[in-house]
C-alpha positions, 0 to 999 in steps of 0.5 A, a space after each residue: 293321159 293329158 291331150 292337147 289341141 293346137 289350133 289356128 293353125 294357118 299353115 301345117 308342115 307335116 312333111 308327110 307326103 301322104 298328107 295335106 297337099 301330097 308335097 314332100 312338105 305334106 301341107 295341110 291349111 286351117 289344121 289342127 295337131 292334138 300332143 297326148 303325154 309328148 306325142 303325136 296323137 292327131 293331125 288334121 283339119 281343125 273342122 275335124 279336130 276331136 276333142 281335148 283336154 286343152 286348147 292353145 290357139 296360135 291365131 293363124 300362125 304357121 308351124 312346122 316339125 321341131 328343127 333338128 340341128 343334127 351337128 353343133 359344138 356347144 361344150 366350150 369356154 372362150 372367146 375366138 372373135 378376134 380370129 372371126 375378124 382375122 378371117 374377115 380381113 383375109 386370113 385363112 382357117 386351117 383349124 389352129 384355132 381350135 387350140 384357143 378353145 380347148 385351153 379355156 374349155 379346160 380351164 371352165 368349171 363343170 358349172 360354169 360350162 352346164 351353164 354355157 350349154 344350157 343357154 345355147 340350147 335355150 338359144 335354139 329353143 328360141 329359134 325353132 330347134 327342139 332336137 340337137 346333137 352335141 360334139 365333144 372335142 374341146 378336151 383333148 384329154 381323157 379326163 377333158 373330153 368326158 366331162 364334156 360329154 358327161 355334160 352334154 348328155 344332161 341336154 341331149 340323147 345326141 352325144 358325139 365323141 369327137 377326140 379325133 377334132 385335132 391333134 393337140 399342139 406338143 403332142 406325138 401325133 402318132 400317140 394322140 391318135 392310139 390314146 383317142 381309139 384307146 383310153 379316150 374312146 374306152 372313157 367316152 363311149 358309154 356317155 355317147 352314141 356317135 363317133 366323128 372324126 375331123 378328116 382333113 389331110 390338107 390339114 395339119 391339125 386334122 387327121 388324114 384318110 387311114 386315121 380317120 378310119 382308125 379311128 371310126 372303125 375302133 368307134 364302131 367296135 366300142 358300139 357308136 355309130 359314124 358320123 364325119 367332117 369331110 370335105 371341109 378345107 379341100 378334096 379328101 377322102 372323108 366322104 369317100 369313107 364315110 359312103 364306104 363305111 355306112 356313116 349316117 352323115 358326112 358334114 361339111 361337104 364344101 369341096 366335093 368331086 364327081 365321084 364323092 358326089 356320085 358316092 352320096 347319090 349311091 349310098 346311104 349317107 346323108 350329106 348335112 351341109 353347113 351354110 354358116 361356116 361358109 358364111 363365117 370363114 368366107 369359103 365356098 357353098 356348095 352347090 346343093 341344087 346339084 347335090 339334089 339333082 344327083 339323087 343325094 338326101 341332104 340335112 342342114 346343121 347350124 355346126 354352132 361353135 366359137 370358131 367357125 360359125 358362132 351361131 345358132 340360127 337354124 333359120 339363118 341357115 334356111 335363108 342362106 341354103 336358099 340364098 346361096 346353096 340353090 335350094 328351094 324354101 321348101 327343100 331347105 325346111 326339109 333338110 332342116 327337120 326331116 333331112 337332120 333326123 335323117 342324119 341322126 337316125 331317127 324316125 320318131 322326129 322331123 315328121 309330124 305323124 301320129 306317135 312321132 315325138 310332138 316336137 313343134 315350131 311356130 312362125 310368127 307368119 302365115 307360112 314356112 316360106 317366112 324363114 327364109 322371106 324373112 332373115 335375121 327377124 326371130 319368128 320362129 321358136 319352139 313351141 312349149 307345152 304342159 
């Protein structure tokens, strides 16, 4: 077993409240984390730090839990920035344009795609994320949509099965929706540990309440656990339904009523807003200080795809949750470690405790609060060792 000492340590997120200053955050100063083998094996004062078999002295700077990036679309091909400039000249999203991508996606190759991924996971790195989730849904066919998820498997435990994206444009709706919960599902399941499903009934592309829980409820009898878009383009029942149905989380969450908000706050779904798709398609935020208020845990995801948010800055996200959603520097950070192993399910990341996962980011600054302080300025990146 190899240990590792991280010292010079300014500033120390552990989001254990039990530690440091007793926030949600568990603050600590002037401390020191010793990594045995990928783990947590101490955490602590850097007077008090055992001894180890190596030293990395980040020279006052400040770390944090890995970021956890619990929703992205990272398998595609294609380019969709014209349509990023159509939405900015005021044209609408209504999910059409996910067409464009399921068309070059297909045409990629295996190692053309492999590539692509990999440099948007390296891109996350970069940034501070150390756990990501990674949909499928640019496939549409059963062949397509296993070769992503085969592929995305090669980067992440966080497989998600998204057959139900849209409905693929000349095909019999009614028929896409019995081959997503049949042959599609029965090829996809063993490669994933998720199901979601694109509920949207303002949508024509997206699938409407009782689809959607045809499809998450054959998801479940293959052996996945939910997840759901909800709420994106207008009020819907996604949320209602993924409350009722126990899903880890239900993204989006942009137009919600007092009763879905009511359903959060009772239930144990994590709701995982999306502040770069309000940014990139000029919708609304939503209103997280009010989500808090009600009670509800919420995660923050980068939702990294070509069409509605091409971006993969968890910090950018941070800064506009802060900015835009009513959240506090300290509560945004949460939702974006803590709050996404929530909604992944997880226990072992998110929470720099002994014997979680030795995931950790470094801010070049002497504080978290330099994530949102600072927009745009690449500070953070996650932190490499052995």
């Amino acid at each position: 077993m190899t240990s590792t000492l991280v010292t010079g340590v300014s500033e120390l997120v552990t989001n254990d409240p039990e530690v440091g200053d007793g926030s949600a955050l568990g603050l600590l100063t002037g401390a020191a984390v010793i990594c045995e083998d990928g783990l947590i094996g101490w955490v602590g004062s850097a007077a008090d730090a055992p001894a180890a078999d190596e030293r990395v002295d980040l020279g006052a700077r400040a770390v944090i839990p890995g970021v956890v990036d619990s929703h992205s679309h990272l398998v595609f091909a294609g380019d969709r920035s014209a349509e990023f400039a159509a939405r900015m000249a005021g044209i609408p999203y209504d999910g059409g344009g996910i067409a464009t991508t399921v068309h070059a996606t297909r045409e990629a190759s295996d190692a053309s795609l492999r590539e692509l991924i990999a440099a948007r996971v390296a891109e996350m790195r970069a940034q501070g994320t150390t756990t990501v989730e990674i949909k499928g849904g640019y496939g549409l066919s059963v062949a397509d949509e296993s070769r992503a998820l085969r592929l995305a498997g090669e980067f992440t435990d966080e497989v998600t099965f998204l057959g139900a994206h849209v409905v693929p444009s000349g095909v019999d709706r009614a028929s896409y929706l019995e081959l997503v919960c049949g042959p599609m599902l029965a090829a996809c399941a063993p490669l994933a540990r998720w199901v979601d499903v694109f509920c949207e009934p303002a949508s024509a592309h997206a699938f409407d309440g009782a689809e959607a829980r045809a499809v998450l409820l054959a998801g479940r009898a293959a052996g996945l656990e939910l997840r759901v878009h909800g709420n994106q383009l207008a009020l819907g029942p996604g949320v209602q339904l993924a409350v009722e149905l126990g899903a880890a989380s239900v993204d989006h969450c942009t137009y919600l009523s007092a009763s879905d908000v009511a359903a959060l706050a009772a239930g144990s779904t994590v709701a995982t807003l999306l502040p770069g798709v309000e940014f990139a398609t000029r919708s609304p935020y939503p209103d997280g200080r009010a989500l808090l208020a009600a009670g509800v845990t919420l995660a923050l995801a980068s939702d990294c795809n070509p069409g509605t948010c091409y971006s993969s800055s968890m910090p950018l996200m941070i800064a506009l949750a802060v900015r835009e959603m009513g959240l506090t520097p300290a509560e945004a950070l949460w939702a974006a470690t803590a709050g996404g192993a929530r909604a992944l399910r997880r226990d072992d990341i998110g929470v720099l405790a002994v014997g979680n996962r030795a995931d950790l980011a470094v801010i070049d600054g002497p504080s978290y609060l330099h994530l949102a302080y600072r927009p745009g300025v690449p500070i953070t990146r996650a932190l490499e060792l052995g």
